[in-house]
N, C-alpha and C positions, 0 to 999 in steps of 0.2 A: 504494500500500500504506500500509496508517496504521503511523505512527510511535511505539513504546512509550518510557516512560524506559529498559528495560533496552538497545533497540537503539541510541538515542544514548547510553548510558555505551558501550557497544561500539567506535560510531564515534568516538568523543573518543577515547578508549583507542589505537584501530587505528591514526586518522589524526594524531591531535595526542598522543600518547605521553602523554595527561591521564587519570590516574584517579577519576572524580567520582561525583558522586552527581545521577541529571538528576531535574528535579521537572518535569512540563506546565505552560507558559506561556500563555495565550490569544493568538491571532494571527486574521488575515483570512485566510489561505490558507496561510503556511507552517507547517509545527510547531516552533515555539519548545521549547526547553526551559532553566532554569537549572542550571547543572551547578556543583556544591560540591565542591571536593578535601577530602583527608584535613585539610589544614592550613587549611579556611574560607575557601580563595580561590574567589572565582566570578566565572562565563563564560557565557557565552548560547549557545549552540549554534540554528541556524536552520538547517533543511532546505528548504529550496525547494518550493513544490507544481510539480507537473509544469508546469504552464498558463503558470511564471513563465522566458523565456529566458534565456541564458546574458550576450547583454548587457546584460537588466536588473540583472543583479544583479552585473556590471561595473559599471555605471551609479551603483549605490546604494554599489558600495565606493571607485569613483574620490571620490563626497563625500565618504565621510566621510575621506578621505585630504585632500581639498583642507581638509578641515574639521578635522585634527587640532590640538589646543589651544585648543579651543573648547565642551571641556566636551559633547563628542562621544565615541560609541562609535569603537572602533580594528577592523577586521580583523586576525586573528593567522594566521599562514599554515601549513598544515599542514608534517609532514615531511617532506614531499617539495620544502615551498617554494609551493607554491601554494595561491595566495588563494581559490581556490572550486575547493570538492574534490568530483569525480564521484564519487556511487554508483551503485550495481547499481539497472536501472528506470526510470535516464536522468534524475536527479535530480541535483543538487548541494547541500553544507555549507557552513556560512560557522563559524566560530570569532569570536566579537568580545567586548572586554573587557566587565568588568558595569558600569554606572556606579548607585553606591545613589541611594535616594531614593522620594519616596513619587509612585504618580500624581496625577497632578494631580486626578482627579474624585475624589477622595479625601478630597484636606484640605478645611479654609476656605476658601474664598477672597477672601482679607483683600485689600485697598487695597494691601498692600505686597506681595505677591504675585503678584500682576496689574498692578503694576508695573516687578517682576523678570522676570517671564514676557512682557511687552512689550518692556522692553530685549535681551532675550535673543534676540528674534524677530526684531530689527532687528542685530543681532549677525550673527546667522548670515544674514542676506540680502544686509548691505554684505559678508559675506565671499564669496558668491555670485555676484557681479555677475558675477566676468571666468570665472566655469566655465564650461565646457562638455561634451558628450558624445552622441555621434548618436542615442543611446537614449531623451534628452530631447526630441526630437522626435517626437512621437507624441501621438494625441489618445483624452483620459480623460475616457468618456461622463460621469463625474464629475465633468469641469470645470467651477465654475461660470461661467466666462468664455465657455465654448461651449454653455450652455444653450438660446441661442434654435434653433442648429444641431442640433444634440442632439434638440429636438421637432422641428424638420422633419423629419429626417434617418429619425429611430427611430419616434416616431409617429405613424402612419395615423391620417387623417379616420376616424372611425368613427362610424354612425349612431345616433341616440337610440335606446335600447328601445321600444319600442311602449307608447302608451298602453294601458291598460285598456279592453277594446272594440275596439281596432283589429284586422285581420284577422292572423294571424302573430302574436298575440301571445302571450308565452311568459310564463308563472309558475305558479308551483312545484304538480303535481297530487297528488291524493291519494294518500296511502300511502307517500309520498316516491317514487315511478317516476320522476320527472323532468318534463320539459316536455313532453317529446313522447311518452308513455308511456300517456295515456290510449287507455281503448278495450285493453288489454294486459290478460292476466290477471298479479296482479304473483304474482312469483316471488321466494320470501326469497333473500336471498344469505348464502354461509358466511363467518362473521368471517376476516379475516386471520389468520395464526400470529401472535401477539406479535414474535417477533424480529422477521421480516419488515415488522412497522411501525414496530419499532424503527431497522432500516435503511433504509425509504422517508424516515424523520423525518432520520435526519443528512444523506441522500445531500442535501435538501432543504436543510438547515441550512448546508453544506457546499459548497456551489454555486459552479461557477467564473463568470467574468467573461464567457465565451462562453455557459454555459446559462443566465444572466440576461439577458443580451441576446438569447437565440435566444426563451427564454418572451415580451421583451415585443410582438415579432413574433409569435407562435400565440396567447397567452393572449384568451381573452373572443372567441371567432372572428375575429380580425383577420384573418385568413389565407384565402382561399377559403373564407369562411366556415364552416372544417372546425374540430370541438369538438375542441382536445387534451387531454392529461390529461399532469399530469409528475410523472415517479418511479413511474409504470405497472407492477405487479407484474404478471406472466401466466408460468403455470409453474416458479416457482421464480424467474424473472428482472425484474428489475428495471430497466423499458427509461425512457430518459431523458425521453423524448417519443414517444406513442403519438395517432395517430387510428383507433378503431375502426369507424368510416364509411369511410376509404379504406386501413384494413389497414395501414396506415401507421406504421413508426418511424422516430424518428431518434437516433443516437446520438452524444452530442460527446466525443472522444476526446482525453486529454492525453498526455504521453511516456511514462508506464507502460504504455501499450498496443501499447510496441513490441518490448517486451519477446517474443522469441518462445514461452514458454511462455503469452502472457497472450493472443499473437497466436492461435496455437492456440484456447483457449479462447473467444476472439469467434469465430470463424471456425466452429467448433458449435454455438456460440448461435446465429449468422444462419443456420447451416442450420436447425436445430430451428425457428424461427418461422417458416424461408418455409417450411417444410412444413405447417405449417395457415396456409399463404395472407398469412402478415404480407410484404410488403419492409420490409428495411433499410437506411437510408442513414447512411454515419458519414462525419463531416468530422472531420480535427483542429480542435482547441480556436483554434489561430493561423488557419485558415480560415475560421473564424466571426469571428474579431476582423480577421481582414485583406481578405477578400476577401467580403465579408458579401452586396453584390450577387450573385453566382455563387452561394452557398450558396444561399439565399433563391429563386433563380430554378430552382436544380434542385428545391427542396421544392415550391416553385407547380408547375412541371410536372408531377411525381408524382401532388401532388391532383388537376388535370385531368383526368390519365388515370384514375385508381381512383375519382375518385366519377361520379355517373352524372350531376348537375345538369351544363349546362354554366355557363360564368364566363366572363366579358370578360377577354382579354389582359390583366396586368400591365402598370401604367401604366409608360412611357418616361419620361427623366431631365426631359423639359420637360413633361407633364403636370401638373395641379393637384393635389394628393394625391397626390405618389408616394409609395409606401411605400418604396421602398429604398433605402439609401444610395450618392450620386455615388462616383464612385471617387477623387476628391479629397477625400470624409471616409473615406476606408480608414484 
Protein backbone atom coordinates (compact mmCIF):
# COMPACT_ATOMS: atom_id res chain seq x y z
CA UNK A 1 0.00 0.00 0.00
CA UNK A 2 1.65 3.48 -0.63
CA UNK A 3 2.53 5.53 2.14
CA UNK A 4 0.84 9.36 2.57
CA UNK A 5 2.43 12.13 4.86
CA UNK A 6 -0.89 12.06 6.69
CA UNK A 7 -0.50 8.03 7.40
CA UNK A 8 3.08 8.52 8.88
CA UNK A 9 2.09 11.60 11.01
CA UNK A 10 -0.52 9.00 12.31
CA UNK A 11 2.15 6.21 12.93
CA UNK A 12 4.65 8.66 14.76
CA UNK A 13 1.64 9.96 16.75
CA UNK A 14 0.28 6.09 17.45
CA UNK A 15 3.63 4.49 17.86
CA UNK A 16 6.22 7.11 19.13
CA UNK A 17 3.74 9.53 21.18
CA UNK A 18 5.46 12.24 18.25
CA UNK A 19 3.21 14.99 16.87
CA UNK A 20 4.88 16.17 13.44
CA UNK A 21 4.59 17.24 10.48
CA UNK A 22 5.82 14.32 7.74
CA UNK A 23 7.19 15.86 4.27
CA UNK A 24 8.05 12.60 1.37
CA UNK A 25 11.66 11.95 1.28
CA UNK A 26 13.05 10.05 -1.90
CA UNK A 27 14.24 6.56 -1.13
CA UNK A 28 15.09 3.11 -3.37
CA UNK A 29 12.36 1.10 -1.83
CA UNK A 30 11.33 2.23 1.50
CA UNK A 31 9.05 5.42 2.03
CA UNK A 32 11.02 7.97 3.89
CA UNK A 33 9.49 10.61 5.34
CA UNK A 34 10.92 13.87 7.40
CA UNK A 35 8.76 14.57 10.37
CA UNK A 36 8.99 18.34 12.08
CA UNK A 37 7.35 18.72 15.76
CA UNK A 38 5.50 21.78 16.84
CA UNK A 39 8.98 22.94 18.56
CA UNK A 40 11.35 22.38 14.97
CA UNK A 41 12.65 19.06 16.14
CA UNK A 42 13.11 16.59 13.37
CA UNK A 43 13.17 12.76 12.70
CA UNK A 44 13.12 10.48 9.79
CA UNK A 45 10.52 8.15 9.97
CA UNK A 46 11.35 4.86 7.25
CA UNK A 47 8.64 2.20 6.41
CA UNK A 48 10.15 -0.75 5.13
CA UNK A 49 8.90 -1.84 1.55
CA UNK A 50 7.54 -5.28 1.86
CA UNK A 51 10.47 -7.15 -0.23
CA UNK A 52 12.81 -5.68 2.74
CA UNK A 53 13.18 -8.70 5.86
CA UNK A 54 12.93 -8.26 9.36
CA UNK A 55 16.63 -9.07 9.66
CA UNK A 56 17.71 -6.75 7.24
CA UNK A 57 16.79 -4.08 8.84
CA UNK A 58 18.04 -5.61 12.38
CA UNK A 59 21.07 -5.77 10.37
CA UNK A 60 21.10 -1.97 9.28
CA UNK A 61 20.09 -0.90 13.01
CA UNK A 62 22.78 -3.33 14.80
CA UNK A 63 25.33 -0.52 12.67
CA UNK A 64 24.21 2.13 13.32
CA UNK A 65 24.29 1.03 17.12
CA UNK A 66 27.81 -0.29 16.70
CA UNK A 67 28.25 3.18 14.89
CA UNK A 68 26.88 5.53 17.53
CA UNK A 69 29.31 8.67 17.96
CA UNK A 70 30.33 8.74 14.71
CA UNK A 71 28.22 11.27 13.29
CA UNK A 72 25.68 8.54 12.44
CA UNK A 73 21.80 8.26 12.52
CA UNK A 74 20.43 6.66 16.01
CA UNK A 75 17.31 4.24 16.18
CA UNK A 76 14.64 5.62 18.69
CA UNK A 77 12.49 2.96 19.97
CA UNK A 78 8.91 3.09 19.97
CA UNK A 79 6.54 2.96 23.16
CA UNK A 80 6.39 -0.05 23.55
CA UNK A 81 10.22 -0.36 23.42
CA UNK A 82 10.89 -1.67 20.25
CA UNK A 83 13.32 -0.98 17.60
CA UNK A 84 11.24 -1.92 14.58
CA UNK A 85 7.75 -1.47 14.83
CA UNK A 86 5.07 -3.90 12.99
CA UNK A 87 2.35 -2.51 10.94
CA UNK A 88 -0.82 -3.64 9.42
CA UNK A 89 0.38 -5.46 5.77
CA UNK A 90 3.28 -7.17 7.28
CA UNK A 91 5.58 -4.13 7.03
CA UNK A 92 7.67 -2.47 9.75
CA UNK A 93 8.84 1.41 11.01
CA UNK A 94 12.01 2.42 12.17
CA UNK A 95 12.19 6.05 14.03
CA UNK A 96 15.90 7.54 13.61
CA UNK A 97 17.39 10.89 14.70
CA UNK A 98 17.80 13.61 11.66
CA UNK A 99 21.23 14.57 11.20
CA UNK A 100 21.33 18.33 9.14
CA UNK A 101 23.24 18.83 6.24
CA UNK A 102 23.30 19.34 2.77
CA UNK A 103 23.61 16.11 0.15
CA UNK A 104 26.44 15.80 -1.09
CA UNK A 105 25.54 15.82 -5.08
CA UNK A 106 24.40 19.01 -4.14
CA UNK A 107 27.32 21.37 -3.11
CA UNK A 108 30.85 21.97 -4.73
CA UNK A 109 32.83 19.76 -4.57
CA UNK A 110 35.88 21.51 -3.26
CA UNK A 111 39.42 19.62 -2.60
CA UNK A 112 38.43 20.10 1.07
CA UNK A 113 35.44 18.25 1.00
CA UNK A 114 36.56 15.31 -0.79
CA UNK A 115 38.99 15.33 1.79
CA UNK A 116 36.46 15.33 4.79
CA UNK A 117 34.28 12.83 2.83
CA UNK A 118 37.58 10.46 2.50
CA UNK A 119 38.53 10.61 6.08
CA UNK A 120 35.10 10.00 7.18
CA UNK A 121 34.90 6.89 4.84
CA UNK A 122 37.98 5.46 6.56
CA UNK A 123 36.37 6.51 9.97
CA UNK A 124 33.58 4.56 9.65
CA UNK A 125 35.32 1.22 8.10
CA UNK A 126 38.22 1.08 10.82
CA UNK A 127 35.03 1.23 13.11
CA UNK A 128 33.67 -1.68 11.16
CA UNK A 129 36.29 -4.12 11.16
CA UNK A 130 35.23 -6.31 14.23
CA UNK A 131 31.17 -6.02 13.30
CA UNK A 132 29.37 -8.46 12.52
CA UNK A 133 25.68 -9.90 11.69
CA UNK A 134 24.37 -13.06 9.64
CA UNK A 135 22.21 -10.64 7.52
CA UNK A 136 25.72 -9.57 6.08
CA UNK A 137 26.04 -12.50 4.51
CA UNK A 138 24.28 -12.52 1.54
CA UNK A 139 25.09 -11.68 -2.09
CA UNK A 140 24.09 -8.18 -3.86
CA UNK A 141 23.79 -8.75 -7.62
CA UNK A 142 25.10 -5.05 -7.12
CA UNK A 143 28.30 -6.05 -5.83
CA UNK A 144 30.85 -4.93 -7.71
CA UNK A 145 33.23 -7.47 -6.29
CA UNK A 146 30.95 -10.32 -7.61
CA UNK A 147 30.53 -8.92 -11.16
CA UNK A 148 32.22 -11.58 -13.04
CA UNK A 149 29.65 -14.04 -11.02
CA UNK A 150 26.97 -11.94 -11.57
CA UNK A 151 27.26 -12.22 -15.64
CA UNK A 152 27.72 -15.89 -15.57
CA UNK A 153 25.24 -16.58 -13.06
CA UNK A 154 22.34 -13.97 -14.57
CA UNK A 155 23.29 -13.73 -18.01
CA UNK A 156 22.42 -16.20 -20.87
CA UNK A 157 24.62 -16.43 -24.05
CA UNK A 158 22.27 -14.86 -26.39
CA UNK A 159 22.55 -14.91 -30.11
CA UNK A 160 23.35 -11.99 -32.58
CA UNK A 161 20.20 -10.50 -34.26
CA UNK A 162 20.08 -11.58 -37.74
CA UNK A 163 21.71 -9.73 -40.22
CA UNK A 164 19.63 -7.85 -42.98
CA UNK A 165 18.87 -10.61 -45.57
CA UNK A 166 19.25 -13.41 -43.29
CA UNK A 167 16.25 -15.99 -43.06
CA UNK A 168 14.22 -15.16 -39.55
CA UNK A 169 15.18 -11.81 -39.67
CA UNK A 170 13.05 -9.48 -37.65
CA UNK A 171 12.74 -5.59 -38.18
CA UNK A 172 10.39 -3.36 -37.58
CA UNK A 173 7.19 -3.78 -40.46
CA UNK A 174 4.96 -1.23 -41.79
CA UNK A 175 2.35 0.60 -39.87
CA UNK A 176 4.00 -0.24 -36.69
CA UNK A 177 2.37 -4.25 -36.50
CA UNK A 178 5.53 -5.50 -35.23
CA UNK A 179 7.92 -8.03 -36.62
CA UNK A 180 5.86 -10.63 -37.30
CA UNK A 181 2.69 -8.91 -38.27
CA UNK A 182 3.00 -8.78 -41.95
CA UNK A 183 0.72 -10.38 -44.26
CA UNK A 184 -2.07 -9.17 -41.19
CA UNK A 185 -4.79 -6.74 -41.92
CA UNK A 186 -3.57 -4.05 -39.17
CA UNK A 187 -6.15 -3.24 -36.70
CA UNK A 188 -5.82 0.32 -34.63
CA UNK A 189 -5.74 -0.21 -31.19
CA UNK A 190 -7.76 1.87 -28.38
CA UNK A 191 -5.20 4.33 -26.34
CA UNK A 192 -4.99 3.25 -22.77
CA UNK A 193 -7.05 5.25 -19.90
CA UNK A 194 -4.59 7.81 -18.62
CA UNK A 195 -4.57 6.62 -15.10
CA UNK A 196 -3.86 3.22 -16.04
CA UNK A 197 -0.53 4.44 -17.80
CA UNK A 198 -0.12 6.55 -15.13
CA UNK A 199 0.05 3.25 -12.98
CA UNK A 200 1.91 0.95 -15.46
CA UNK A 201 4.78 4.19 -15.21
CA UNK A 202 5.23 3.87 -11.32
CA UNK A 203 4.58 0.07 -10.80
CA UNK A 204 7.71 0.23 -13.46
CA UNK A 205 9.55 3.04 -11.61
CA UNK A 206 8.92 1.28 -8.52
CA UNK A 207 10.29 -2.19 -9.15
CA UNK A 208 11.43 -4.51 -6.47
CA UNK A 209 14.97 -6.25 -6.55
CA UNK A 210 13.04 -9.68 -7.42
CA UNK A 211 11.08 -8.07 -10.60
CA UNK A 212 14.41 -6.76 -11.88
CA UNK A 213 16.11 -9.70 -11.74
CA UNK A 214 13.17 -11.83 -12.96
CA UNK A 215 12.84 -9.12 -16.20
CA UNK A 216 16.78 -9.72 -16.85
CA UNK A 217 15.82 -13.48 -17.36
CA UNK A 218 12.59 -12.91 -19.86
CA UNK A 219 13.51 -9.40 -21.35
CA UNK A 220 14.76 -9.46 -25.39
CA UNK A 221 13.42 -13.43 -25.52
CA UNK A 222 16.10 -14.81 -23.36
CA UNK A 223 13.77 -17.32 -22.10
CA UNK A 224 12.39 -20.15 -24.48
CA UNK A 225 12.43 -17.77 -26.76
CA UNK A 226 8.96 -16.52 -25.44
CA UNK A 227 8.34 -12.38 -26.02
CA UNK A 228 7.36 -10.93 -22.54
CA UNK A 229 5.99 -7.76 -21.89
CA UNK A 230 6.12 -6.10 -18.13
CA UNK A 231 3.44 -4.08 -16.27
CA UNK A 232 0.88 -5.81 -18.95
CA UNK A 233 -2.53 -4.20 -18.52
CA UNK A 234 -5.55 -6.60 -19.69
CA UNK A 235 -8.88 -5.96 -18.08
CA UNK A 236 -8.56 -3.48 -15.63
CA UNK A 237 -5.25 -5.42 -14.25
CA UNK A 238 -2.07 -4.91 -14.31
CA UNK A 239 -0.02 -8.35 -14.54
CA UNK A 240 3.68 -8.04 -13.67
CA UNK A 241 4.95 -10.24 -16.47
CA UNK A 242 2.76 -11.42 -19.33
CA UNK A 243 3.54 -13.88 -22.58
CA UNK A 244 0.69 -13.71 -24.99
CA UNK A 245 2.00 -16.61 -27.07
CA UNK A 246 1.92 -19.04 -24.16
CA UNK A 247 -1.08 -17.23 -22.19
CA UNK A 248 1.22 -16.83 -19.71
CA UNK A 249 1.63 -14.64 -16.23
CA UNK A 250 3.68 -14.27 -13.78
CA UNK A 251 3.27 -12.48 -10.61
CA UNK A 252 6.06 -11.52 -7.88
CA UNK A 253 4.46 -11.01 -4.73
CA UNK A 254 5.91 -9.03 -1.50
CA UNK A 255 4.25 -9.26 2.25
CA UNK A 256 1.28 -7.18 1.60
CA UNK A 257 -0.14 -9.94 -0.38
CA UNK A 258 -0.60 -11.73 2.73
CA UNK A 259 -2.71 -9.63 3.88
CA UNK A 260 -6.17 -11.73 3.60
CA UNK A 261 -8.22 -9.00 2.34
CA UNK A 262 -5.47 -8.58 -0.56
CA UNK A 263 -5.37 -12.48 -0.45
CA UNK A 264 -8.99 -12.53 -1.54
CA UNK A 265 -8.43 -10.03 -4.01
CA UNK A 266 -5.53 -12.01 -6.04
CA UNK A 267 -7.30 -15.04 -5.65
CA UNK A 268 -10.33 -13.38 -8.22
CA UNK A 269 -7.90 -11.84 -10.23
CA UNK A 270 -6.27 -15.47 -11.08
CA UNK A 271 -9.74 -16.76 -11.60
CA UNK A 272 -10.91 -13.95 -13.81
CA UNK A 273 -7.73 -14.48 -16.32
CA UNK A 274 -7.75 -18.32 -16.26
CA UNK A 275 -11.09 -17.86 -17.42
CA UNK A 276 -10.08 -16.43 -20.83
CA UNK A 277 -7.22 -19.19 -20.99
CA UNK A 278 -4.35 -16.84 -19.15
CA UNK A 279 -2.32 -19.35 -16.15
CA UNK A 280 -0.80 -17.71 -13.29
CA UNK A 281 2.13 -18.24 -11.54
CA UNK A 282 3.02 -16.13 -8.22
CA UNK A 283 6.24 -16.72 -6.35
CA UNK A 284 7.14 -14.42 -3.25
CA UNK A 285 9.58 -11.75 -3.86
CA UNK A 286 12.26 -13.98 -1.33
CA UNK A 287 11.64 -17.00 -3.91
CA UNK A 288 12.82 -15.18 -6.64
CA UNK A 289 15.88 -13.79 -4.64
CA UNK A 290 16.53 -17.02 -2.94
CA UNK A 291 15.68 -19.87 -4.76
CA UNK A 292 15.84 -18.29 -8.36
CA UNK A 293 16.86 -21.83 -9.99
CA UNK A 294 13.38 -23.42 -8.90
CA UNK A 295 11.43 -20.27 -9.90
CA UNK A 296 13.01 -20.10 -13.39
CA UNK A 297 12.73 -23.81 -13.89
CA UNK A 298 8.97 -23.93 -13.06
CA UNK A 299 8.56 -20.67 -15.76
CA UNK A 300 10.74 -22.98 -18.60
CA UNK A 301 8.37 -25.64 -17.98
CA UNK A 302 5.05 -23.62 -18.20
CA UNK A 303 6.46 -22.29 -21.79
CA UNK A 304 7.14 -25.89 -22.91
CA UNK A 305 3.89 -26.85 -22.34
CA UNK A 306 1.72 -23.76 -23.63
CA UNK A 307 3.63 -22.95 -26.61
CA UNK A 308 3.53 -25.24 -29.50
CA UNK A 309 7.42 -24.87 -30.98
CA UNK A 310 9.39 -27.59 -29.17
CA UNK A 311 12.95 -26.29 -27.10
CA UNK A 312 15.85 -28.35 -25.90
CA UNK A 313 15.94 -29.12 -22.14
CA UNK A 314 17.30 -26.32 -19.91
CA UNK A 315 20.85 -26.47 -19.60
CA UNK A 316 22.28 -28.48 -16.39
CA UNK A 317 24.71 -26.80 -13.67
CA UNK A 318 28.00 -28.16 -15.91
CA UNK A 319 26.69 -27.12 -19.33
CA UNK A 320 28.32 -24.04 -21.23
CA UNK A 321 25.67 -21.26 -21.03
CA UNK A 322 23.73 -22.07 -18.30
CA UNK A 323 21.30 -19.68 -17.76
CA UNK A 324 20.40 -20.31 -14.10
CA UNK A 325 21.92 -19.61 -11.04
CA UNK A 326 24.13 -22.74 -8.91
CA UNK A 327 22.52 -22.98 -5.68
CA UNK A 328 25.68 -21.78 -4.09
CA UNK A 329 24.84 -18.00 -5.73
CA UNK A 330 21.28 -18.26 -3.88
Amino acid sequence: MPFTPTTAEQIALTHYALPATATPLPGELDANFLLTTPDGARYILKIAHPSRSLDLLDFENQIMAHLNGHRTPRVIPSQTGEWITPLPGGTFARLLTYLPGEVLARGPHTPELLRNFGAFLGELDRALQDFTHPAMKRALIWDLTKAGEVIHQHLAPHPQPFSRGEKGAESPSPAGRGARGEGKPFVAKHPLPPELLQRIRELRKNATDAENLLWEFLRGRRLHEAKFRRQHPIDGYILDFYCHDAKLAIELDGGGHADPKQRQHDQARTRHLEAKGIKVLRFWNHEMLRKTREVMEEIWHQLDERLSHPHPQPFSHQEKGVLFPSPAGR
